[in-house]
Structure formats: C-alpha cells, structure tokens
N, C-alpha and C positions, 0 to 999 in steps of 0.2 A: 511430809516435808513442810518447810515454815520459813516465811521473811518474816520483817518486824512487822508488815503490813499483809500478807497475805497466806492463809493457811492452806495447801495442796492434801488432797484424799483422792488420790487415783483424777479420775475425772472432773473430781467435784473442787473447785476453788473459792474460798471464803476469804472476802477483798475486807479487812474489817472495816480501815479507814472511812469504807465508802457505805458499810451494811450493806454489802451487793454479794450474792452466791450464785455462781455459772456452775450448771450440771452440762456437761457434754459442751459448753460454750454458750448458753442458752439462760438466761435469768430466770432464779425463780422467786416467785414473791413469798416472802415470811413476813410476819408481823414481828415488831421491835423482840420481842420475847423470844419467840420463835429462832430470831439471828441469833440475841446473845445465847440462848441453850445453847445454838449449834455452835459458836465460840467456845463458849467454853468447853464445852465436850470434845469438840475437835484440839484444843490445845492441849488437852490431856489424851492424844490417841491411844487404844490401844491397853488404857489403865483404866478400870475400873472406881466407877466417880457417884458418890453413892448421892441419893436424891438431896439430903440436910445441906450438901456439898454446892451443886446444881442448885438450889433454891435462894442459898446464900451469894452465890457469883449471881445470878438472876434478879431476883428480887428484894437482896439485900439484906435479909435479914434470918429470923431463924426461923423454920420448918417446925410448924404445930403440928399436934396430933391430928391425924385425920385432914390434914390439905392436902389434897392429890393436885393441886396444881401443876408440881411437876410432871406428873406422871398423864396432864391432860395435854399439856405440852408439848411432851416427848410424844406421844400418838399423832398429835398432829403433825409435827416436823416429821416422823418418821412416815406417814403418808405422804408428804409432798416430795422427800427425797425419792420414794419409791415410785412414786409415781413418774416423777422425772426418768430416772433410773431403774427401771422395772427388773433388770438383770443386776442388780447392788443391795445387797443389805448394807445399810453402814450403821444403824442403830441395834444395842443386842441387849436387853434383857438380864441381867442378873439377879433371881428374885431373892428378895430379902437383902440383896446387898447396891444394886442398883444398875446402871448402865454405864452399855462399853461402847467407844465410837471406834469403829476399824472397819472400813471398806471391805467388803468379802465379797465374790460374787455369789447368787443366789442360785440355790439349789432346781430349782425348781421354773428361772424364770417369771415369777409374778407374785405381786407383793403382799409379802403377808399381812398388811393391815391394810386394807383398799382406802384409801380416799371418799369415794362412795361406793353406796353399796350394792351391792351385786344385786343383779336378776334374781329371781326363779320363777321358773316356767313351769309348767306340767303341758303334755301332749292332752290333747283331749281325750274323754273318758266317752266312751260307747252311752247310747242316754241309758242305758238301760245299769250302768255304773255312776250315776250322779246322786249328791248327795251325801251325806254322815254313814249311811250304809255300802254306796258303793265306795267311800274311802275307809271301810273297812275290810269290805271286800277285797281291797286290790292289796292294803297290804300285809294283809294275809297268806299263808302258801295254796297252791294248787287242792287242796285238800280244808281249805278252812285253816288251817292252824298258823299262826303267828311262826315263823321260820327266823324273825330279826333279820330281813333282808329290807330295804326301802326299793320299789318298784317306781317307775314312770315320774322320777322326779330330774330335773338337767336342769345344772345350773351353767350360768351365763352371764357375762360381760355385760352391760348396758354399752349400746353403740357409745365411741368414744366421741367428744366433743370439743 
C-alpha cells in the first residue's frame, strides 16, 4: 500500500519524506543508501527490479561490470530488516535476474542472512580426543570410517544485545 509520502509492507512503513523506516513501530537505522534501495524496491513491490535497475535509482548512474555494490547493499538492508523482523522475509533473490521486495512470512522463523554471525561451540572432547587426531577420530564412524555424518558440533545464537 502507498501515499505520496509513505510506503506500507505489512508491518514495515517507509515515511520517505522523513528517510525514517518503523518495523513493528520501532525505528531502524539505515544509512542514506540503505533507505533509498529500500525505496526503491519497495515502490516497485512485488515486480522484480533487476540490480542495473536498483543502481541507477540509487546511485545514479550505470552498473559496471563487476560492481557488486548492489548486491553489498541488499545484504545489508536485508539483515537489518530481518533482524528487526526475524518472522518477515521482505527481500528475495532472483539470480541472474535480480531482487523482489514482497513481505512474506518466514519459514522457518530466523533470518537467513544474520546480521552477525553466529556462534559455534563444540562440547568438550575427553582429553584423550584432543588435537588433529582426536578431530579425526570423532568424525569418523564407530569403526574408523568416514560415514559423512558431522558429530559434537551446535551451533548458536550469540546472546542478543
């Protein structure tokens, strides 16, 4: 949905006049760039906007070979959205032809590009498992042989901040 000043996506509202974006009611900070992608992208909901597209409303001009500016852009707005919004994908991936902005809820609850990055742990190994040899040992099967199963690895959240 759309006034002349403000773009609606489910939860998410894009005040342009102001460069101000409330997820859930809540401000989030985007850098200049950051807002005008999601401008743009949000004006076109729904239709696929291919990057030359996106680079041109953004940055003004035309999309060289090899500039992934877009595409560093879109990672990063698309983490801060989810992060805001951890139950929302609103950015989708088109490859080869570019990106789609349409609110969906997420499959799965938690986002698929994190913001930062995840933990990983290992439980602790018996001392008599430490070492290049005891992480061979362990992921290996009961028998020595390589089975393609990963053993005593959990990943995890970094406490939220």
């Amino acid at each position: 949905m759309e006034n002349a000043n403000t773009l609606y996506a489910g939860e998410l509202e894009i005040r342009l006049g102001e460069g101000l974006v409330l997820a859930n009611g809540r401000a989030l900070t985007l850098s200049v760039r950051e807002f005008q992608l999601l401008a743009a992208m949000a004006r076109r909901a729904g239709a696929v906007v291919t990057r030359a597209e996106l680079y041109s409303a953004v940055w003004g001009g035309e999309l060289r070979d090899g500039d992934r500016s877009v595409d560093v852009y879109v990672s990063k707005l698309r983490g801060k959205l989810e992060t805001a919004m951890p139950d929302r994908r609103f950015i989708h991936t088109h490859p080869g032809f570019g990106y789609r902005f349409q609110p969906q809820p997420s499959t799965d609850g938690m986002p698929a590009h994190p913001a930062r990055p995840q933990a990983m742990t290992a439980p602790q190994a018996p001392e008599a498992m430490t070492g290049a040899a005891g992480a061979l040992e362990n992921a290996n099967g009961a028998d020595g042989e390589p089975d393609g199963l990963s053993r005593n690895v959990h990943i995890g959240a970094v406490g939220d901040s």
